[in-house]
C-alpha positions as CSV (number, residue, x, y, z in Angstrom):
1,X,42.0,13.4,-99.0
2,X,45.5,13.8,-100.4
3,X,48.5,15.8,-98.6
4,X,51.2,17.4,-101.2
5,X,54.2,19.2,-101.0
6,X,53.4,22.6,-101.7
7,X,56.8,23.8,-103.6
8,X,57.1,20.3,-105.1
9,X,53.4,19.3,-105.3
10,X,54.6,15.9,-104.8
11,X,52.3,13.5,-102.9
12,X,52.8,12.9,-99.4
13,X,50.2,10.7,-98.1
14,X,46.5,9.9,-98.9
15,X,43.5,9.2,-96.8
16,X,40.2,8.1,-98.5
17,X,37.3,9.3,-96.4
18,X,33.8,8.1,-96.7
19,X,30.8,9.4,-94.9
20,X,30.6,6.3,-92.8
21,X,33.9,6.6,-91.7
22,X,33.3,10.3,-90.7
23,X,30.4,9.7,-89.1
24,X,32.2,6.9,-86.8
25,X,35.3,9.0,-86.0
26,X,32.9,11.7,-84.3
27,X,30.9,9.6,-82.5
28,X,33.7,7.7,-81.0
29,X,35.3,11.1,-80.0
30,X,32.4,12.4,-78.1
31,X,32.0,9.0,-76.7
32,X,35.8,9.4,-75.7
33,X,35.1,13.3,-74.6
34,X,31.9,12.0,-72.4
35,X,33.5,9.4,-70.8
36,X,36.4,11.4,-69.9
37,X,34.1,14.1,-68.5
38,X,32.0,12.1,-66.4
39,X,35.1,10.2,-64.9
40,X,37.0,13.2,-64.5
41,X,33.6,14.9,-62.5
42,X,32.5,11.2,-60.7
43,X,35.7,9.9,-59.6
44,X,37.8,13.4,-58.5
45,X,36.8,16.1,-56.2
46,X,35.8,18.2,-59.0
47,X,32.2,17.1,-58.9
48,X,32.0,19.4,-55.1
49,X,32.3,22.4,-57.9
50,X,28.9,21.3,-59.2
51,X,25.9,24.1,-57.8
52,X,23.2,21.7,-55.7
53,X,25.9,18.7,-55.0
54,X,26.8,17.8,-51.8
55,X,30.1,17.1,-50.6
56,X,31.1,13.9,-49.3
57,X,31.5,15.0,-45.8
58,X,28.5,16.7,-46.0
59,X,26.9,13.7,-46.8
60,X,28.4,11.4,-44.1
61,X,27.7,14.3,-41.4
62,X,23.8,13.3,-43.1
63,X,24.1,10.0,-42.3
64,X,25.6,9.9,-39.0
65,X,22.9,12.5,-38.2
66,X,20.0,9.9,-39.7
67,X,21.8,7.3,-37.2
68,X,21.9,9.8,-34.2
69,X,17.9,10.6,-34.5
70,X,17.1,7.5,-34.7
71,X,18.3,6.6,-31.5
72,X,17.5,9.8,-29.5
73,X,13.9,9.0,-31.4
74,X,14.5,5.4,-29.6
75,X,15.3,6.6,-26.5
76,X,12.3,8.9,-26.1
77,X,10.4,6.7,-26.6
78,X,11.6,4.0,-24.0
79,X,11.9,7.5,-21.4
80,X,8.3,8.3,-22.1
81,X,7.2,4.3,-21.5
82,X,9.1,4.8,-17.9
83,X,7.4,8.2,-17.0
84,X,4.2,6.7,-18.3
85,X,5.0,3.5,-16.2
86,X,6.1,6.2,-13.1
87,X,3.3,8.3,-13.6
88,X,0.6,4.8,-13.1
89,X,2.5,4.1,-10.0
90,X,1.8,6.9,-8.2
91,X,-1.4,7.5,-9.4
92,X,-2.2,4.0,-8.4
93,X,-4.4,4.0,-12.2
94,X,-3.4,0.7,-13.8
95,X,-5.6,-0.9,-17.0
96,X,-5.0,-4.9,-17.0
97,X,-5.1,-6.2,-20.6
98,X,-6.6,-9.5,-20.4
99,X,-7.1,-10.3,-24.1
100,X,-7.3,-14.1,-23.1
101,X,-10.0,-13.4,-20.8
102,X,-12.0,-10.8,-22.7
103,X,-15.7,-11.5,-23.9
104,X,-14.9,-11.5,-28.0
105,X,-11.8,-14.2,-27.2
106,X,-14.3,-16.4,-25.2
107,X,-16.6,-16.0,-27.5
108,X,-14.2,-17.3,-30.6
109,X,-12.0,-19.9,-28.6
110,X,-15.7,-20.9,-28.1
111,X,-16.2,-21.5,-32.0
112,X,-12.9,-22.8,-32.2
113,X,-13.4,-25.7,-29.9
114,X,-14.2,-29.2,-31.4
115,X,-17.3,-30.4,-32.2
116,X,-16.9,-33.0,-29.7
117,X,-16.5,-30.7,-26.8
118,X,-19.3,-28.5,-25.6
119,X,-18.4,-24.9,-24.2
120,X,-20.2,-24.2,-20.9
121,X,-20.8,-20.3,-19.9
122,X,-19.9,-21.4,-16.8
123,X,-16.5,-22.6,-17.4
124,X,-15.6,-19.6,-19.6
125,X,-16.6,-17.3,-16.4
126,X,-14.2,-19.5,-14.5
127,X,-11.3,-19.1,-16.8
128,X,-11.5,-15.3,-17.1
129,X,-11.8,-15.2,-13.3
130,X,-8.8,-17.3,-12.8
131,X,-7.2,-15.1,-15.4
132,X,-7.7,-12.4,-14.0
133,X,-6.9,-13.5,-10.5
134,X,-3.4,-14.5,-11.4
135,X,-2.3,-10.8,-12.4
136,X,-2.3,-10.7,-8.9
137,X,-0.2,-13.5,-7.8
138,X,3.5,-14.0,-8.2
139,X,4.5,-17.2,-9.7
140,X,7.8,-17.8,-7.8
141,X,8.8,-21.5,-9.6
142,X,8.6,-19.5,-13.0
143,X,9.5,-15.9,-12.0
144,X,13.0,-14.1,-12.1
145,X,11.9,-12.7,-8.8
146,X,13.6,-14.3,-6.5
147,X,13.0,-14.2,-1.8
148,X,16.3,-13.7,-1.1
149,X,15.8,-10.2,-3.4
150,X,13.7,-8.9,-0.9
151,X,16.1,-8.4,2.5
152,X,14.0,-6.4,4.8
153,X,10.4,-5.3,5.6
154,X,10.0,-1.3,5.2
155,X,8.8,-1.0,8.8
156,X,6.8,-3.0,11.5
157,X,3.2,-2.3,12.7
158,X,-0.6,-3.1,12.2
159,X,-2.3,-3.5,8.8
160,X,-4.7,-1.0,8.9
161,X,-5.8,-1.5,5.5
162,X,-5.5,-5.1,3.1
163,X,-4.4,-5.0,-0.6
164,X,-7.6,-4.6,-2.0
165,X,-7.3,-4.8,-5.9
166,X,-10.8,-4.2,-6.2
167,X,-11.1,-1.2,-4.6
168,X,-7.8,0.3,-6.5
169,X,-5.8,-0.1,-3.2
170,X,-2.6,-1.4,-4.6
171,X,-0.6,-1.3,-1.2
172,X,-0.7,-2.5,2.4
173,X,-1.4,0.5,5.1
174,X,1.2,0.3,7.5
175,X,0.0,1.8,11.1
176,X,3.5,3.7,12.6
177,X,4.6,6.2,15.1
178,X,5.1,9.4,13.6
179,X,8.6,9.7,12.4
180,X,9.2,6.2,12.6
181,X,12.4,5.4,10.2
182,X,11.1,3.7,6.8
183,X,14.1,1.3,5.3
184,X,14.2,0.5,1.9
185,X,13.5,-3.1,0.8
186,X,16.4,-4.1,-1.1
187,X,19.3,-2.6,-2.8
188,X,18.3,-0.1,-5.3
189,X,17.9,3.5,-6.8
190,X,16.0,6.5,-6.0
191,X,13.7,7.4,-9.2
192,X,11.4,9.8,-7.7
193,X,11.4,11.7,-4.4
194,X,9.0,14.5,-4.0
195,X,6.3,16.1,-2.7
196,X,2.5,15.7,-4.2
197,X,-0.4,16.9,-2.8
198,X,-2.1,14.0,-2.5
199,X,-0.4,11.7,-1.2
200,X,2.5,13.7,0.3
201,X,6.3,13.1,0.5
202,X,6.4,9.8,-1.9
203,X,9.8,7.6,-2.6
204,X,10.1,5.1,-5.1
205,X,13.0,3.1,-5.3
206,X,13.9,0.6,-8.7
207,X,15.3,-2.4,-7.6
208,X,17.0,-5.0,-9.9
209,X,14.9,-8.1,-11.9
210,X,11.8,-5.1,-12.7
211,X,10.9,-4.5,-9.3
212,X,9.8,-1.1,-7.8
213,X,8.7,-0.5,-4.5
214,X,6.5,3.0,-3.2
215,X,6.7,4.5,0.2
216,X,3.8,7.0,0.5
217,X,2.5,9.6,3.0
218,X,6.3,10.1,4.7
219,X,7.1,13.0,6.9
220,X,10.5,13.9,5.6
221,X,12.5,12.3,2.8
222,X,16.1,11.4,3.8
223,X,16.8,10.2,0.0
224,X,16.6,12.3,-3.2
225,X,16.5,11.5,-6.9
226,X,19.2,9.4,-8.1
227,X,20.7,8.0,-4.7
228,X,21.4,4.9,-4.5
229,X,20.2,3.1,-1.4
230,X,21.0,-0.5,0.5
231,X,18.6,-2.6,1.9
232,X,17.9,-2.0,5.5
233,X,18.5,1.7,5.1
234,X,16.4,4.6,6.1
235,X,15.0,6.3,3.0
236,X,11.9,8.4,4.9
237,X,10.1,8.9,7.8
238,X,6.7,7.7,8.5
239,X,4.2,11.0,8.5
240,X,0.8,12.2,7.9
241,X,0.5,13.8,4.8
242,X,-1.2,14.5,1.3
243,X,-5.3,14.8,1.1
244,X,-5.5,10.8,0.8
245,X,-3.7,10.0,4.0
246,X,-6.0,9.0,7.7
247,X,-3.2,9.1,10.5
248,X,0.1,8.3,10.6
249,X,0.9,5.2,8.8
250,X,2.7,4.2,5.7
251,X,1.0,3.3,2.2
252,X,3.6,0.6,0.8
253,X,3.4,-0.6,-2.6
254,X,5.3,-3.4,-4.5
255,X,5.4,-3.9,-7.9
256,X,6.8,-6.3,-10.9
257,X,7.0,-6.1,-14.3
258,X,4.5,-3.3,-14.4
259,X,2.3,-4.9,-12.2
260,X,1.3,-4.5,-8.3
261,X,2.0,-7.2,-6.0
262,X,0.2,-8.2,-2.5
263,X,3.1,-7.2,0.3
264,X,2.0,-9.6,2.6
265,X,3.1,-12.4,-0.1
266,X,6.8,-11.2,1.0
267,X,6.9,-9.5,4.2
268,X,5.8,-10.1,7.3
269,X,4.7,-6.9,8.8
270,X,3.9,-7.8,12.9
271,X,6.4,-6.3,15.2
């Protein structure tokens, strides 16, 4: 290529072009036109023009909404365990996994043993007996739960009827006066106060260290849901009512951890 002075035709400059060359020259400029594009669009709000991209706050409004249902998801979840846990309480319907004690465990710690060491059906009965037998108890050396948790007595009188596991009685049968004032336990919070048919005006009241503590059968309830209460205080008073009741009394439950305790291991009910 040669550039020349039209009037003159004298020669101004001269550029030799070969196909290479050409070839090179446009592939660097749309490299240079690409680059610039995609910067221009990635790094500057221009790219929010784009049809089908989100904008950035739309996407952090996405995240934090991610973040949010995960935690509501969370917290359902840990409010349906409690109602679940609730709901077993007063229904007085409790399944206790014993996977140490169950028939299939037996039978492989049984295969497990040495060769030197023979299993007796005997002693495996024993075991899952024992097992069993310490849902029940309270270890107090190795528990959280501590005596001086638990202040007062709900209210004085006669057993009329034992904790009796067995026979799904989870509760002592306190034999009162009607009206008779019902204190709370400890110091705690009122997580369900209502009426059911069955087994009338029920309390339960969460104390600290995963106890919870059940006053059924009352006449009146002087406490409602979400009061907090102090040990020694009257919560109820004792009545006659729901379907399962037989007189007057007070059907007293104490549980830990999810599970229910014998009363009489704490209180001592005689007048």
């Amino acid at each position: 290529m040669v550039i020349i002075n039209e009037e003159t035709f004298e020669e101004r400059n001269q550029l030799k072009i070969t196909k290479l060359s050409l070839v090179l020259s446009i592939f660097f400029l749309l490299t240079a036109v690409i680059l610039l594009t995609y910067s221009a669009i990635a790094y500057s709000p221009l790219k929010e023009l784009i049809p089908g991209y989100d904008s950035t706050e739309l996407r952090k409004q996405a995240v934090q909404n991610l973040f949010e249902t995960d935690s509501l998801i969370t917290l359902y979840n840990q409010n349906l365990q409690y109602l679940n846990a609730i709901r077993a309480v007063l229904n007085e319907d409790i399944i206790f996994e014993d996977p140490e004690g169950s028939d299939e465990n037996l039978e492989t710690n049984s295969q497990e043993l040495p060769s030197f060491i023979s299993s007796v059906p005997e002693d495996s009965l024993l075991r899952a007996f024992v097992t069993q037998q310490d849902k029940y108890s309270l270890d107090l050396n190795n528990s959280r739960t501590t005596m001086e948790a638990l202040l007062l007595p709900p209210a004085l009188g006669p057993i009329s009827q034992k904790f009796t596991p067995e026979e799904k009685h989870f509760a002592v049968d306190i034999v009162l006066e009607e009206n008779t004032p019902i204190k709370a336990i400890a110091d705690g919070r009122v997580i369900f106060a209502e009426w059911t048919a069955q087994t009338g005006y029920v309390m339960i009241l969460e104390h600290t260290q995963g106890i919870l503590s059940v006053y059924k059968h009352n006449a009146a309830l002087s406490k409602e849901q979400g009061d907090n209460v102090q040990g020694g205080e009257v919560i109820a008073l004792a009545g006659n009512t729901g379907e399962f009741t037989t007189g007057f009394h007070l059907h007293f439950e104490l549980w830990v951890d999810g599970y229910p305790m014998d009363p009489t291991n704490f209180f001592n009910f005689s007048d």
